[in-house]
Structure formats: structure tokens, C-alpha cells
C-alpha positions, 0 to 999 in steps of 0.5 A, a space after each residue: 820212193 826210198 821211204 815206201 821201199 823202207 816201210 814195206 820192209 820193216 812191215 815185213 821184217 815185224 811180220 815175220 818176226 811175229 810169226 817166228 815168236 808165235 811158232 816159237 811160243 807154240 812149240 815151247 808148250 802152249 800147245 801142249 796146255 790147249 791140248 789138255 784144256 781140249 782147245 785144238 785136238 787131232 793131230 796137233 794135240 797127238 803131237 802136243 802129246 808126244 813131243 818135248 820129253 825128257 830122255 826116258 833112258 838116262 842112266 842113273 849112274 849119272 846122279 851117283 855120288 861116288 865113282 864107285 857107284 857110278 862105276 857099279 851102276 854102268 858095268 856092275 862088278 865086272 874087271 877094268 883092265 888098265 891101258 895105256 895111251 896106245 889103247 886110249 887116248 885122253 887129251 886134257 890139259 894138265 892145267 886148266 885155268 877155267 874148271 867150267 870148260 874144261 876141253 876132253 878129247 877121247 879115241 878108242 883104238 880097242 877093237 870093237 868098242 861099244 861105249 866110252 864112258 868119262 868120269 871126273 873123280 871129284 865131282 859131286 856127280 862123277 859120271 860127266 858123259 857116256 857114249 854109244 857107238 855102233 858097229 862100224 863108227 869110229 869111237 872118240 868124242 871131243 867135249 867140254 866139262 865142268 871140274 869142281 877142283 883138280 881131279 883125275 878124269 877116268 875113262 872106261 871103254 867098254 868092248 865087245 870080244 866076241 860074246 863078251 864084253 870087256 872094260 878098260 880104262 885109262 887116267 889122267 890128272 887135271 889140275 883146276 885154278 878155277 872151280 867150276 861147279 859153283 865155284 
């Protein structure tokens, strides 16, 4: 009876593990390819069609070379006023033995922020992250990066003061013993 019980069990185990690779390999594409080959139509190509983009709206800031480019791309020539900790925090290590996680916490006490923006100096492409946040959410975020070497990680926090929107900024100094942009 035990030996019935276990046979059953993996016919269903091997059932389910080839429905869950069929979905799989279905919403990985096949999909879309039957779709522009005419097999499926309706709805599944409308969907085949619409889904699994990349995100359209990503801000060429991010391939920028400089973080003055990056800079100009994202709030054009418009003045950063510095701040201190009471403002912005930035929590990073001050030595980081892996430059490929590096952790970075980051909260704006500035009222009305719109967007944080972090910025790693050194790096081929300094922009490493860039956050929205709508009225009425805390803005601060916590994440890892990559630091090719040690480097300064700026912090822009772009607020709205009534009609205008302002920037400020805030610096601090990592020192990596472990590159992490292959490094």
C-alpha cells in the first residue's frame, strides 16, 4: 500500500513539475514567437504582444560617463544646495571589503521631496539608482551596489517648495578593498 501511496505521489510531483516548466517556458516567450508566426491568436497574442517589455522611460542619465553628465541630464543646470546629515541621511560603510554589495541606506527629511537620486563618483556609469516617491510616502530607500573602487557616493534629493523645485545634496567617502565592476 506504502509503495502505491509513493508512486502516486511522484506521478503527481512529475505532473505538476511539467506544468510548472510548460508555463514557464511559455511566459519566458514561446508565446510571443507563436504569435508572430500566426499559431495562437486572440487574446493570448494581444497579450503575447504587450507583455515582457523593457521599461520605455529609463533615463539616459544612467549610461552617462560622468557625474556631470549624469547630473545635467537629470536637473540640467539648475543649483544643489549642500546639506548635512540633519537633512539627508546616508548610511554607508566607510569600508567596504566587497565593492560588489555595497548596502546604502538613504532618508530625506526635506520637506516635499519628489526624487532621490545616488550617484557613485568612480564608476563607469555614476548614476546607480533614482527614485520617484509621491506625495505623502516617506522618501528613503535601502539597497546594494556595485563600487568599482573607493569613491564618494553623492546623494541628490530633488524637492518641490511650492511651484519650484529645488536640489540638494549631501557626500560621503567609501573606501573599497574589493572591486566590484569587473574587478
Amino acid at each position: 500500500m506504502q509503495s502505491f501511496m509513493m508512486n502516486e505521489r511522484r506521478a503527481l510531483f512529475k505532473t505538476l513539475g511539467a506544468a510548472g516548466f510548460a508555463v514557464g517556458t511559455w511566459g519566458s516567450g514561446a508565446l510571443r514567437t507563436l504569435a508572430a508566426l500566426g499559431l495562437c491568436s486572440g487574446t493570448s497574442a494581444a497579450w503575447a504582444q504587450t507583455s515582457a517589455r523593457p521599461v520605455a522611460n529609463r533615463s539616459p542619465a544612467f549610461e552617462a560617463e560622468t557625474p556631470g553628465d549624469a547630473l545635467r541630464q537629470l536637473i540640467g543646470n539648475a543649483p544643489m544646495t549642500e546639506v548635512g546629515e540633519q537633512q539627508i541621511q546616508l548610511q554607508v560603510p566607510e569600508l567596504a571589503e566587497n565593492g560588489a554589495m555595497v548596502p546604502v541606506s538613504v532618508i530625506s527629511l526635506i520637506p516635499g521631496t519628489r526624487q532621490i537620486m545616488l550617484l557613485i563618483e568612480k564608476n563607469p556609469h555614476p548614476l546607480a539608482a533614482s527614485f520617484y516617491f509621491p506625495e505623502g510616502t516617506e522618501p528613503g530607500f535601502q539597497t546594494r551596489v556595485k563600487m568599482a573602487q573607493s569613491s564618494r557616493l553623492r546623494v541628490v534629493v530633488q524637492a518641490s517648495q511650492g511651484q519650484d523645485l529645488r536640489n540638494y545634496t549631501t557626500v560621503k567617502e567609501t573606501r573599497v578593498t574589493l572591486g566590484g565592476c569587473g574587478s
